[in-house]
C-alpha positions as CSV (number, residue, x, y, z in Angstrom):
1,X,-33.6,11.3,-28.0
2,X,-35.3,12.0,-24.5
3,X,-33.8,10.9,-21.2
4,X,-36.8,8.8,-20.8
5,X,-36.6,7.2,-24.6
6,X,-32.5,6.6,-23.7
7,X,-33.4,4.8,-20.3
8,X,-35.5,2.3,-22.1
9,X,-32.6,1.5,-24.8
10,X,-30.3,1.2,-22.0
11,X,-32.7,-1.4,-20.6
12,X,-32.4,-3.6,-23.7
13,X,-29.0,-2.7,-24.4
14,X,-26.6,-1.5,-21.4
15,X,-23.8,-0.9,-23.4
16,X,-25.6,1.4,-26.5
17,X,-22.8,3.6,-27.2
18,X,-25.2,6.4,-28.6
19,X,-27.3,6.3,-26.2
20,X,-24.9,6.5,-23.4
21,X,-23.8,9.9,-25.6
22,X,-27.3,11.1,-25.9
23,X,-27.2,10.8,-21.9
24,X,-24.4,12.9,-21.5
25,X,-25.3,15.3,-24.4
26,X,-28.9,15.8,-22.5
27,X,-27.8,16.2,-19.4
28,X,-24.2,17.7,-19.8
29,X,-24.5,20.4,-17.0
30,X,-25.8,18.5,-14.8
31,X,-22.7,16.2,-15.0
32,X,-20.5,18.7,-15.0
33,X,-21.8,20.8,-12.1
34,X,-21.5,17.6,-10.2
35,X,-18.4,16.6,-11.2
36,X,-17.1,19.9,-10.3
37,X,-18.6,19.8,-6.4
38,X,-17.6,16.3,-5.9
39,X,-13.7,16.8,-7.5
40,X,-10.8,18.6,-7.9
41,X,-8.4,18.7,-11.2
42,X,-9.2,18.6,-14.7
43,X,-8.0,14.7,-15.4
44,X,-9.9,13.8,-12.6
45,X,-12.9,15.4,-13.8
46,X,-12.5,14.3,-17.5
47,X,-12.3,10.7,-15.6
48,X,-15.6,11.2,-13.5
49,X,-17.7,13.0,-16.9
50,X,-16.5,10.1,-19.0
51,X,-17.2,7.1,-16.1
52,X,-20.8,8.6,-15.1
53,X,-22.5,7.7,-18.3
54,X,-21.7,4.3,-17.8
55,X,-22.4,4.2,-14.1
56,X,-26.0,5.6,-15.1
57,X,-26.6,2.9,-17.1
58,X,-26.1,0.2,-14.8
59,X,-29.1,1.7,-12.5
60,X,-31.2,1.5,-15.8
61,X,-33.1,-1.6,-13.6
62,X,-34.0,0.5,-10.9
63,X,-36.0,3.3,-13.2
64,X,-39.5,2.5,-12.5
65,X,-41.4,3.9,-15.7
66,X,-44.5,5.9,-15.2
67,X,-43.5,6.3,-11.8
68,X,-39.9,8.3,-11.7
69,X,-39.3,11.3,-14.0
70,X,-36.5,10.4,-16.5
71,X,-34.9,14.4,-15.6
72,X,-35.1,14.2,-12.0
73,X,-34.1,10.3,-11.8
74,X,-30.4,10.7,-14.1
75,X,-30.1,13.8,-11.6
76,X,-30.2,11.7,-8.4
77,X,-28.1,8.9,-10.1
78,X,-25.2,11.3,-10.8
79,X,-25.2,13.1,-7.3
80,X,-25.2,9.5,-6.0
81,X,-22.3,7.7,-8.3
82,X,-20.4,11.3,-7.8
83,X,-20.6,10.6,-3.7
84,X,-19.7,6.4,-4.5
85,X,-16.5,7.7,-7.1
86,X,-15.6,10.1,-4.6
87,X,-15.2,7.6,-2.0
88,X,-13.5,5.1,-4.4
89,X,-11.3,7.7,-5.2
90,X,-10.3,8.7,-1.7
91,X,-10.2,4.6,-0.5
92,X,-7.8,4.6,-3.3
93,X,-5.3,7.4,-2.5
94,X,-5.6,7.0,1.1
95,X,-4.6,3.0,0.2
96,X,-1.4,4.2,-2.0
97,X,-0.7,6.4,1.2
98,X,-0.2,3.1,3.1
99,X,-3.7,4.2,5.0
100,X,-6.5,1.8,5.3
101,X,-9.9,3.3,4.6
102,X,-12.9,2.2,6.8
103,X,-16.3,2.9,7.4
104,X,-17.2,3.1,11.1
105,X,-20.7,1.5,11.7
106,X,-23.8,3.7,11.9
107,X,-21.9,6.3,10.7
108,X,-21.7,7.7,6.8
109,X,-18.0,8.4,7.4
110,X,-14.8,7.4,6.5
111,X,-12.2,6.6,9.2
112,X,-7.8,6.1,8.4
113,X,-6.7,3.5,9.8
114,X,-2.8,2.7,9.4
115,X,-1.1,0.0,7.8
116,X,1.3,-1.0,10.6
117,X,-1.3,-1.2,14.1
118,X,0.0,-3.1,17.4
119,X,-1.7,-6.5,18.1
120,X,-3.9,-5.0,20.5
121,X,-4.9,-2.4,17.9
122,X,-5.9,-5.1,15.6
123,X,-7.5,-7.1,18.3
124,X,-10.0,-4.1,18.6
125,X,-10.5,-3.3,14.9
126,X,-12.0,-6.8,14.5
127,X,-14.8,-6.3,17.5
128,X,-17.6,-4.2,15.8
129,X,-17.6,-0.5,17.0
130,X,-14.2,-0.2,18.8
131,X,-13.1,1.6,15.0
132,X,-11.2,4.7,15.8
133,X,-12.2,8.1,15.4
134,X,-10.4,10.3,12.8
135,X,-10.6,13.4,15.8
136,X,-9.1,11.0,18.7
137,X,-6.2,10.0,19.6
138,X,-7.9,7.0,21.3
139,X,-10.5,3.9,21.6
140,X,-13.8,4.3,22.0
């Protein structure tokens, strides 16, 4: 089965458990070459190869046939749900840190924010763009 011929089962059928496999058979280095820039650790990579499958098929709606390339298309969806696990991943250890993850606005970066702030520190988080940088030690 062909990338192409996969996306349009996944289209009827999201959840096609051999087509989700004929996705990561076709297409099993680039998984694995962007699992391996994006994470660290053999569980976590087993995790990411096993999740980005499924992730792939839930962008199924946005494949435009005769006008995206079935290759080049799963290649773009797996460097971008590699960036969107990575930052799940890092929202989620820096949260059992007792670190608050936030994204400062206008920027494509994550700030830490910690659990216990002052009142006046909270004050300013709400107000849009007095976030803290991570290289500061104070408010914009």
């Amino acid at each position: 089965m062909t990338n192409e011929e996969a996306i349009q089962r996944l289209v009827y059928d999201g959840e096609d458990t051999m087509t989700l496999i004929a996705i990561a058979k076709n297409n099993a280095n680039v998984l694995k070459a962007a699992v391996t820039r994006y994470f660290t650790g053999s569980e976590v990579c087993e995790k990411a190869l096993l999740i980005l499958p499924i992730r792939i098929s839930r962008r199924v709606k946005y494949f435009v046939r005769g006008h995206d390339v079935a290759d080049l298309w799963i290649e773009e969806c797996v460097e971008m749900e590699c960036r969107r696990l990575r930052n799940e991943f890092e929202a989620h250890e820096s949260q059992r840190r007792g670190v608050t993850v936030l994204l400062r606005p206008g920027l494509d970066r994550f700030v830490a924010w910690p659990e216990k702030c002052s009142d006046s520190d909270e004050e300013n988080l709400r107000s849009p763009g007095m976030l803290p940088l991570a290289n500061e030690g104070r408010w914009n």
